[in-house]
mmCIF file of the N, C-alpha and C atoms, coordinates in Angstrom:
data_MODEL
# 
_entry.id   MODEL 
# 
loop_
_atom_site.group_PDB 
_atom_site.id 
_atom_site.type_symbol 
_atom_site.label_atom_id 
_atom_site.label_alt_id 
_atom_site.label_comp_id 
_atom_site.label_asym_id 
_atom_site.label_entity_id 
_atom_site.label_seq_id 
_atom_site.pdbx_PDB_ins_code 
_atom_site.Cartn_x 
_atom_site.Cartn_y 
_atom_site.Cartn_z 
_atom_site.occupancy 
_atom_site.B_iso_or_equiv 
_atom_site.pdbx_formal_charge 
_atom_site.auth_seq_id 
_atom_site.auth_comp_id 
_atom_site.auth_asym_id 
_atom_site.auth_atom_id 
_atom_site.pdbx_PDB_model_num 
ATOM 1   N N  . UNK A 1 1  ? -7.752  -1.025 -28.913 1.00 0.00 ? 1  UNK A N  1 
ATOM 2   C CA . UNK A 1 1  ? -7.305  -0.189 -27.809 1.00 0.00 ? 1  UNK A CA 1 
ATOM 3   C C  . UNK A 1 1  ? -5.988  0.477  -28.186 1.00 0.00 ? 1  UNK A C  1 
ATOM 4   N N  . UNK A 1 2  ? -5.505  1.872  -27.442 1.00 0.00 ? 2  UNK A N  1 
ATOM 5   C CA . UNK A 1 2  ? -4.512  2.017  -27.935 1.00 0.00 ? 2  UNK A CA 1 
ATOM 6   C C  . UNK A 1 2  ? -3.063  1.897  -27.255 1.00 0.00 ? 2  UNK A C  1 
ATOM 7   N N  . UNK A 1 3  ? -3.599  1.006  -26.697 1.00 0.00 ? 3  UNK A N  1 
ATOM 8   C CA . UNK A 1 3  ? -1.835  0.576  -25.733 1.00 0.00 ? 3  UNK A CA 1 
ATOM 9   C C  . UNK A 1 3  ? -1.938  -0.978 -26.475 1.00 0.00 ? 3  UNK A C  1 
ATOM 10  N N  . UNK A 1 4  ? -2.245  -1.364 -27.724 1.00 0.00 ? 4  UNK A N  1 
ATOM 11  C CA . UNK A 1 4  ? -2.333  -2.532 -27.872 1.00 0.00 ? 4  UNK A CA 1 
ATOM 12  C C  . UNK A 1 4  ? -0.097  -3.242 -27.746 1.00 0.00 ? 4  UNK A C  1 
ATOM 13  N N  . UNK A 1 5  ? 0.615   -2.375 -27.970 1.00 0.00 ? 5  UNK A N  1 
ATOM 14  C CA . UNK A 1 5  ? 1.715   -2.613 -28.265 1.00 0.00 ? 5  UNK A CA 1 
ATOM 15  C C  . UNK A 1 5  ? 2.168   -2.468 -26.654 1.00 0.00 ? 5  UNK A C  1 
ATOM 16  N N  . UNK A 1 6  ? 1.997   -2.064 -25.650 1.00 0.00 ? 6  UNK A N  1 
ATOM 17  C CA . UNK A 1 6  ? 2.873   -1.691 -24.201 1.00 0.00 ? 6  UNK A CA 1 
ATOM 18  C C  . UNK A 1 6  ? 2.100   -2.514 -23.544 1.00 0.00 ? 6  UNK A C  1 
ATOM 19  N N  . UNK A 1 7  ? 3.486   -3.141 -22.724 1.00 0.00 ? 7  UNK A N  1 
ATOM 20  C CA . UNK A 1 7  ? 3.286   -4.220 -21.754 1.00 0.00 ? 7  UNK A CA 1 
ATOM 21  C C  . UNK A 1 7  ? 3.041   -3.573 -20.601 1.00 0.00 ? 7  UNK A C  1 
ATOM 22  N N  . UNK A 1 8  ? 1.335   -3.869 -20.298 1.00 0.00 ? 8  UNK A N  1 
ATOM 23  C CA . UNK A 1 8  ? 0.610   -2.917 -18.601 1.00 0.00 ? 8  UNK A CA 1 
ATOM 24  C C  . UNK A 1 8  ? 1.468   -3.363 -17.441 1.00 0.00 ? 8  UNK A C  1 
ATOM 25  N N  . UNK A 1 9  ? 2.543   -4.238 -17.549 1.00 0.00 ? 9  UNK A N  1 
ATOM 26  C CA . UNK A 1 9  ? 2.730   -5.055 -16.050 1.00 0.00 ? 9  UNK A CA 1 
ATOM 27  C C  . UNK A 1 9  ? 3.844   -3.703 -16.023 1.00 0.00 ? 9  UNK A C  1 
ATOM 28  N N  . UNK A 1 10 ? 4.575   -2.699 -16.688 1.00 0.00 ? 10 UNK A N  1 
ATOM 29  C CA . UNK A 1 10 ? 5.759   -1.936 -16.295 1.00 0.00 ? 10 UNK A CA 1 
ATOM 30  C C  . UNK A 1 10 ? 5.038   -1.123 -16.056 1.00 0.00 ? 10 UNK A C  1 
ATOM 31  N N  . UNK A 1 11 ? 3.525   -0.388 -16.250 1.00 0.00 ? 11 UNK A N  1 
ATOM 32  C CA . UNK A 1 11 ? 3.432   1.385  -16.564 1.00 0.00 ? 11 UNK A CA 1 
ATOM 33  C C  . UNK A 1 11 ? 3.276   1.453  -14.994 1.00 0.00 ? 11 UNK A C  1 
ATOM 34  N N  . UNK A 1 12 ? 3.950   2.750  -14.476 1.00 0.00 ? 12 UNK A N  1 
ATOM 35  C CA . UNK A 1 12 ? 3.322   3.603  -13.572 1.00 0.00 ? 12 UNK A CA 1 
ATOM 36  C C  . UNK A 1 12 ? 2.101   4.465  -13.539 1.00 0.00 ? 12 UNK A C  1 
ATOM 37  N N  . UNK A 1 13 ? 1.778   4.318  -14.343 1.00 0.00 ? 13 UNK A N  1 
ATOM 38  C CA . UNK A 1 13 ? 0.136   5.142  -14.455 1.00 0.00 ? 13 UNK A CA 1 
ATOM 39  C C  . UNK A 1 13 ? -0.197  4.121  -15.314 1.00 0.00 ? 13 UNK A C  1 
ATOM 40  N N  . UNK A 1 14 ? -1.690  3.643  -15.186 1.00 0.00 ? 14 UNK A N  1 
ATOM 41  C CA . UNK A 1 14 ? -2.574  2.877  -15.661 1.00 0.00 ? 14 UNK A CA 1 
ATOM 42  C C  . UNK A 1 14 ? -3.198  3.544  -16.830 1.00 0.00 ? 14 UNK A C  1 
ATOM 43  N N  . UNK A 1 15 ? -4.108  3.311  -17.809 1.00 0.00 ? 15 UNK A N  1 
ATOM 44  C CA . UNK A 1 15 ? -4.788  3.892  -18.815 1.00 0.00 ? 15 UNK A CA 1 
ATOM 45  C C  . UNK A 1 15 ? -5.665  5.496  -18.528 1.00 0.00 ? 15 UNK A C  1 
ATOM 46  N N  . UNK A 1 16 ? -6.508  4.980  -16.863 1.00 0.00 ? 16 UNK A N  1 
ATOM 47  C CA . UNK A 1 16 ? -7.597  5.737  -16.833 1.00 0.00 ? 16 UNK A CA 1 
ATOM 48  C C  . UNK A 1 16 ? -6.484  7.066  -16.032 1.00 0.00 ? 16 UNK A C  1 
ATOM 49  N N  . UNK A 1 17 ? -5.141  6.840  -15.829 1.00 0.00 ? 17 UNK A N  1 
ATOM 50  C CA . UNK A 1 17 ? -4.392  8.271  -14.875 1.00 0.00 ? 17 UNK A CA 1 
ATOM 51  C C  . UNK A 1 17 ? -4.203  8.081  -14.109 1.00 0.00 ? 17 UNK A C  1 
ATOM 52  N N  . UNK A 1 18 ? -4.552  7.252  -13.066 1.00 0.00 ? 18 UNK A N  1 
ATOM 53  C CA . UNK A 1 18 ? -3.995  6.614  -11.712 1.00 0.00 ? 18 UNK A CA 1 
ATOM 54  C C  . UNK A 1 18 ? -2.973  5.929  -11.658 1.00 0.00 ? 18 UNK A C  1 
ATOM 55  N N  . UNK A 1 19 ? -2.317  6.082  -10.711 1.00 0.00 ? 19 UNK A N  1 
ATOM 56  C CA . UNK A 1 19 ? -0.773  5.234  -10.307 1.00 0.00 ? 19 UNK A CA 1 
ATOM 57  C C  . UNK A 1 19 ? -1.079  3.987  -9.709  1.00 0.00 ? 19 UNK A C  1 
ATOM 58  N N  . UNK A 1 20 ? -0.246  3.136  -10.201 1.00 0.00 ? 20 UNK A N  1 
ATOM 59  C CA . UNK A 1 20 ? -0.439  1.757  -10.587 1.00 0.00 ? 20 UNK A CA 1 
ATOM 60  C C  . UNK A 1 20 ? 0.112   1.239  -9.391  1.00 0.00 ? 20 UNK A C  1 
ATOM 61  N N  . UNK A 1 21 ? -0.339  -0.068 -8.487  1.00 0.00 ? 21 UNK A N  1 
ATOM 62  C CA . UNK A 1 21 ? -0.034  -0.679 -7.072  1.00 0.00 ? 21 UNK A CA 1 
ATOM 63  C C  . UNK A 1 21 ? 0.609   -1.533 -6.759  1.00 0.00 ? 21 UNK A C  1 
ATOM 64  N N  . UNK A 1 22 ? 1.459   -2.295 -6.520  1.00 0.00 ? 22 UNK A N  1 
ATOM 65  C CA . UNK A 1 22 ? 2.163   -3.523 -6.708  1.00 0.00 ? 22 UNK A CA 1 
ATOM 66  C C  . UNK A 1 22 ? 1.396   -4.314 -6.237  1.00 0.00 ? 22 UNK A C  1 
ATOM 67  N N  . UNK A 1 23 ? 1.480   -5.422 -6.727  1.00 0.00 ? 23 UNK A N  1 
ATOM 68  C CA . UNK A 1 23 ? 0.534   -6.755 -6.305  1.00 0.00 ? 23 UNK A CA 1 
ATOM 69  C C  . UNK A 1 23 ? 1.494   -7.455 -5.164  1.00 0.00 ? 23 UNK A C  1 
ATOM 70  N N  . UNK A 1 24 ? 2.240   -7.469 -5.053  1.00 0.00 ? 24 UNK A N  1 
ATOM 71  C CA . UNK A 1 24 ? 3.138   -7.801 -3.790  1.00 0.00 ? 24 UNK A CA 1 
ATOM 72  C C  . UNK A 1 24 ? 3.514   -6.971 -2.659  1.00 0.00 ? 24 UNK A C  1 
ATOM 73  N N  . UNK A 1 25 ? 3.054   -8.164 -1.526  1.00 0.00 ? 25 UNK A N  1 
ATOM 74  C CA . UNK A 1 25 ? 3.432   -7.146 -0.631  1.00 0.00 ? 25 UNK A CA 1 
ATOM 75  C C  . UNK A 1 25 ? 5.334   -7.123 -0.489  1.00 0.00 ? 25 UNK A C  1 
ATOM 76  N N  . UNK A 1 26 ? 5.717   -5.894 0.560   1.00 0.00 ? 26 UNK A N  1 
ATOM 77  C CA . UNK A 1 26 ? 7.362   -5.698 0.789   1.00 0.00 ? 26 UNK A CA 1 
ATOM 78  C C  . UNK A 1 26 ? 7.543   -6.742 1.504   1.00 0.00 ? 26 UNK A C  1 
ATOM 79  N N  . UNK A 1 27 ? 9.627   -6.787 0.853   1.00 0.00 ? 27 UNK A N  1 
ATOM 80  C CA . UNK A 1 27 ? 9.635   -7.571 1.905   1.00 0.00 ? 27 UNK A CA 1 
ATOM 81  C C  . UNK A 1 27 ? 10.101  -7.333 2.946   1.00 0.00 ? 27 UNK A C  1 
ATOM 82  N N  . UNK A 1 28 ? 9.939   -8.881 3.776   1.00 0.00 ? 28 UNK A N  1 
ATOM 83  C CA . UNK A 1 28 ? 10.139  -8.469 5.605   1.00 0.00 ? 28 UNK A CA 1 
ATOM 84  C C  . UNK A 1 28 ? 11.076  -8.748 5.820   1.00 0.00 ? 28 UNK A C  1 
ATOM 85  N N  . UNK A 1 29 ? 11.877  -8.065 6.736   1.00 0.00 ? 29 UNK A N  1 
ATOM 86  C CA . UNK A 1 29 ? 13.158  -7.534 7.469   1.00 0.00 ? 29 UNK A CA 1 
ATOM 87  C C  . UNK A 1 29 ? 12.702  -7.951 9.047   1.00 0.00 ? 29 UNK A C  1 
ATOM 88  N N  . UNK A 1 30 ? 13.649  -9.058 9.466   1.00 0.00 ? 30 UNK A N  1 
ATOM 89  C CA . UNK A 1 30 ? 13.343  -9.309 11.049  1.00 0.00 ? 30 UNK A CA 1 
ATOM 90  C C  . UNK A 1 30 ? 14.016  -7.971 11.882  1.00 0.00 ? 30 UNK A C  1 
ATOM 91  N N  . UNK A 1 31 ? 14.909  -7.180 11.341  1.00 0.00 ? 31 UNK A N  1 
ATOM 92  C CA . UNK A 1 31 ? 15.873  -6.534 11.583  1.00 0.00 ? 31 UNK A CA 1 
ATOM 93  C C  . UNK A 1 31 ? 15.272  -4.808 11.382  1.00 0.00 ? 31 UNK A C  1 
ATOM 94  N N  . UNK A 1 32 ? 13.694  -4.384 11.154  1.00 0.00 ? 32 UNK A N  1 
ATOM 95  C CA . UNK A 1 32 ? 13.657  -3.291 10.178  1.00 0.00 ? 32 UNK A CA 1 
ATOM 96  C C  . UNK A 1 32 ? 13.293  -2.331 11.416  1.00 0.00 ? 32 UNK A C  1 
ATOM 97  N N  . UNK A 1 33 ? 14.209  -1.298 10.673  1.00 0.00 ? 33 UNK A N  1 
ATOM 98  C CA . UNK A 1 33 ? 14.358  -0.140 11.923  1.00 0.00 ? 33 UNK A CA 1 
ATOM 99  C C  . UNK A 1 33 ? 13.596  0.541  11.829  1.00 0.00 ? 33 UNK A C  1 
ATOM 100 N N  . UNK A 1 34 ? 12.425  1.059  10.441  1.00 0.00 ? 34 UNK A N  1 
ATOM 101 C CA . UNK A 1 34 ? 11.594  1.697  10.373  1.00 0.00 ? 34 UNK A CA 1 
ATOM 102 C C  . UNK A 1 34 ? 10.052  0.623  10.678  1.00 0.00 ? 34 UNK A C  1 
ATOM 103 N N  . UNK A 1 35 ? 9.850   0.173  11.437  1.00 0.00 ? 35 UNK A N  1 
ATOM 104 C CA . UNK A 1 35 ? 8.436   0.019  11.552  1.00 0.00 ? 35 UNK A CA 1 
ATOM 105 C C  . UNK A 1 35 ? 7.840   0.684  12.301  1.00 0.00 ? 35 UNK A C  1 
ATOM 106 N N  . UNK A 1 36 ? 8.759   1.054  13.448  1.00 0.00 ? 36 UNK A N  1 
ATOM 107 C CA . UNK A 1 36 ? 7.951   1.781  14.473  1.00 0.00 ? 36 UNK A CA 1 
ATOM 108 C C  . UNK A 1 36 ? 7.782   3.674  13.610  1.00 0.00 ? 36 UNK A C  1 
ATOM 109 N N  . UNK A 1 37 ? 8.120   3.883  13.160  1.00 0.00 ? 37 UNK A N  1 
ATOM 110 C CA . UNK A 1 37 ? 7.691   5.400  12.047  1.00 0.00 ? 37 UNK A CA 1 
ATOM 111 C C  . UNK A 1 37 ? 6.437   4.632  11.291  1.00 0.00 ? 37 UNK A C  1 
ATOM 112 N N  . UNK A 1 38 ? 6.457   3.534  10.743  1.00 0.00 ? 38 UNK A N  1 
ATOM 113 C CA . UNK A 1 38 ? 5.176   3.223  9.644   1.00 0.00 ? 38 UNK A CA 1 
ATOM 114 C C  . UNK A 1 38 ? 4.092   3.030  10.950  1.00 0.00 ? 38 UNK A C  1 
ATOM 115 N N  . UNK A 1 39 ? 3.933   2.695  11.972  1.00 0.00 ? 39 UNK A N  1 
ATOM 116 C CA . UNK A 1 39 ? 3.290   1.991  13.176  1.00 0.00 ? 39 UNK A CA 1 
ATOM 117 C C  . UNK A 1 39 ? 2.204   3.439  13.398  1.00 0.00 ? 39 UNK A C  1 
ATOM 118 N N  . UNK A 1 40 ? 3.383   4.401  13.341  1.00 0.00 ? 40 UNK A N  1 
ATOM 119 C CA . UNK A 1 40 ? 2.998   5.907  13.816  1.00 0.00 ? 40 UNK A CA 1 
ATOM 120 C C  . UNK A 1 40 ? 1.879   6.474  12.774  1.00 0.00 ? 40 UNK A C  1 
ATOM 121 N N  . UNK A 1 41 ? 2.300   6.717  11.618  1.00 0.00 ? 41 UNK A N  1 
ATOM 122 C CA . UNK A 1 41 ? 2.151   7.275  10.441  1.00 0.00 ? 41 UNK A CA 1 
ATOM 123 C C  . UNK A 1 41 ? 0.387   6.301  10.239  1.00 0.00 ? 41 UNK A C  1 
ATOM 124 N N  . UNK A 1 42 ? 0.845   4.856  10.396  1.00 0.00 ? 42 UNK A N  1 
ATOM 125 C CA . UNK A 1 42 ? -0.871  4.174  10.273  1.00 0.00 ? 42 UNK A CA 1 
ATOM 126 C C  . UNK A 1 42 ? -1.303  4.512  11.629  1.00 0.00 ? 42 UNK A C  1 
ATOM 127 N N  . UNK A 1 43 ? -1.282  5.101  12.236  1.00 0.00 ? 43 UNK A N  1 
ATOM 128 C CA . UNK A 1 43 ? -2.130  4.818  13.436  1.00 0.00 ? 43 UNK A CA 1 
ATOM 129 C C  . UNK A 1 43 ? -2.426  6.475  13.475  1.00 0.00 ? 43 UNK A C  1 
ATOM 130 N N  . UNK A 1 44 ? -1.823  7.777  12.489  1.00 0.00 ? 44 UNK A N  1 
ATOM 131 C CA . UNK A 1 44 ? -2.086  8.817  13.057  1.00 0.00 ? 44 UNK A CA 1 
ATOM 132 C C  . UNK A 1 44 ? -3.165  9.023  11.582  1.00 0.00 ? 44 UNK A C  1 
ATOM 133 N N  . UNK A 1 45 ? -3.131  7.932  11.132  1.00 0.00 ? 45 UNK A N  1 
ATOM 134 C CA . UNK A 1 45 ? -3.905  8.352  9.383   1.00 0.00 ? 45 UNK A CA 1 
ATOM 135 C C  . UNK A 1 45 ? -5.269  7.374  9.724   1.00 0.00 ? 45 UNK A C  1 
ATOM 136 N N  . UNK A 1 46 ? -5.042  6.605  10.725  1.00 0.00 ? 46 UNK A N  1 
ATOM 137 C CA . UNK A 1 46 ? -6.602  5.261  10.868  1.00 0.00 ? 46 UNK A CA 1 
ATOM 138 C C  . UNK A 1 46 ? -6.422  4.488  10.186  1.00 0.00 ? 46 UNK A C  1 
ATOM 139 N N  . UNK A 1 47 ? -5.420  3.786  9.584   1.00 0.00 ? 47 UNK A N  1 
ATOM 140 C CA . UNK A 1 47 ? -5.071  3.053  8.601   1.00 0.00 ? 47 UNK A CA 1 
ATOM 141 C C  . UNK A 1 47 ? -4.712  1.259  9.520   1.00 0.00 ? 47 UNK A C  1 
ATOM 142 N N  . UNK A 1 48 ? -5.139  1.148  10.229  1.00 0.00 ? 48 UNK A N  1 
ATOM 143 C CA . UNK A 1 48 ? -4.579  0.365  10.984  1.00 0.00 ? 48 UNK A CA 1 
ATOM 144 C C  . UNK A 1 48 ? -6.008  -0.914 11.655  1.00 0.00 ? 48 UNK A C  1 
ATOM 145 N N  . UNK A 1 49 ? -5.495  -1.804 10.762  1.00 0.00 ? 49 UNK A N  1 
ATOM 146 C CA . UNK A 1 49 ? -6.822  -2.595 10.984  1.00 0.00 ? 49 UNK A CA 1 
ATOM 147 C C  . UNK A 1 49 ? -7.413  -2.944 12.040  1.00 0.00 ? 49 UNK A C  1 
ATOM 148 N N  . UNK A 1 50 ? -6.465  -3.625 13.352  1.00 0.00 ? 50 UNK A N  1 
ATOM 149 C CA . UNK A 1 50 ? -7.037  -3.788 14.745  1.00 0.00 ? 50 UNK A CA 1 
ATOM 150 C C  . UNK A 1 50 ? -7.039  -2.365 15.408  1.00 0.00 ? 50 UNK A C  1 
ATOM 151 N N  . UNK A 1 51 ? -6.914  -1.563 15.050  1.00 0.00 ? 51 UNK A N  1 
ATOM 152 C CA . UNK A 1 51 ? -7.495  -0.277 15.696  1.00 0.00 ? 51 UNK A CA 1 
ATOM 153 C C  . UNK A 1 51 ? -8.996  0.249  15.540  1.00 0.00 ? 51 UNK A C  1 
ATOM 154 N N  . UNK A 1 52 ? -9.515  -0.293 14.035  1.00 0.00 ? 52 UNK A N  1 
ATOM 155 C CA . UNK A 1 52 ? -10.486 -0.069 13.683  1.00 0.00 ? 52 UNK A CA 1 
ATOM 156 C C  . UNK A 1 52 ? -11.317 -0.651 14.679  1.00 0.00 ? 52 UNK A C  1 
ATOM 157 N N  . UNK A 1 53 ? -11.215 -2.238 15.078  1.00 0.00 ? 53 UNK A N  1 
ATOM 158 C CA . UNK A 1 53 ? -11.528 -3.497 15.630  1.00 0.00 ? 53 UNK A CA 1 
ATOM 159 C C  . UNK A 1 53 ? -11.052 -2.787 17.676  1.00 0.00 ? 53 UNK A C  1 
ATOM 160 N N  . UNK A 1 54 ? -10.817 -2.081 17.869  1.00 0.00 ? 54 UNK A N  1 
ATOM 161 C CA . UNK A 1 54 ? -10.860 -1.842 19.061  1.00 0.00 ? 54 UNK A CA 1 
ATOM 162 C C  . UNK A 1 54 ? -11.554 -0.585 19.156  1.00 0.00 ? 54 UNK A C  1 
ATOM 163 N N  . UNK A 1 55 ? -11.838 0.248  18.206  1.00 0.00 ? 55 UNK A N  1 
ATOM 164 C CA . UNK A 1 55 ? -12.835 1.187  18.382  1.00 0.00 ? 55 UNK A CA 1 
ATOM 165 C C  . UNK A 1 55 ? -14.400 0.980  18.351  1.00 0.00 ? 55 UNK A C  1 
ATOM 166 N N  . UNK A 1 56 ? -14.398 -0.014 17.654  1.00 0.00 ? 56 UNK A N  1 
ATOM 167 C CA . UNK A 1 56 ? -15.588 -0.680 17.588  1.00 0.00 ? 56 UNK A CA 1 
ATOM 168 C C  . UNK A 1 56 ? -16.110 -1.425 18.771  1.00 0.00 ? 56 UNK A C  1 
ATOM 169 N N  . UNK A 1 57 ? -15.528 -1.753 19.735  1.00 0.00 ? 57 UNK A N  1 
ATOM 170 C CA . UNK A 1 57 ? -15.709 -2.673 21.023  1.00 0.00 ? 57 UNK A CA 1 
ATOM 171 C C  . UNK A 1 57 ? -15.843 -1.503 21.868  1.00 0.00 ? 57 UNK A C  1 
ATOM 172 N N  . UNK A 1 58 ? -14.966 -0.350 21.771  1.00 0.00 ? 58 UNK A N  1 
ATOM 173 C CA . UNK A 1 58 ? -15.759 0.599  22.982  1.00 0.00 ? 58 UNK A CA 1 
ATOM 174 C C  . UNK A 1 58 ? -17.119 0.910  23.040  1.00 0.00 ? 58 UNK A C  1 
# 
């Protein structure tokens, strides 16, 4: 292969061109002033798992 020499755990792009994901999730802030913007942003994209789960029950 020819990345035999580069360590995959640093690249931002993977082999095949795609940008690479962290395996961890962020961390949590009891204190975080932005959730209610991320709250918005998943809920105006459908990204939001018990929303899925309440559309489904109507």
């Amino acid at each position: 292969m020819f990345l035999r020499n580069v360590n995959l755990e640093i690249l931002k792009i993977d082999p095949n061109g795609c940008q690479t994901k962290s395996a961890h999730p962020a961390r949590f802030s009891p204190d975080d002033i932005f959730s209610r913007h991320r709250l918005t942003l998943k809920r105006r994209f459908n990204l939001l798992k018990f929303s899925d789960m309440k559309r489904a029950e109507k």
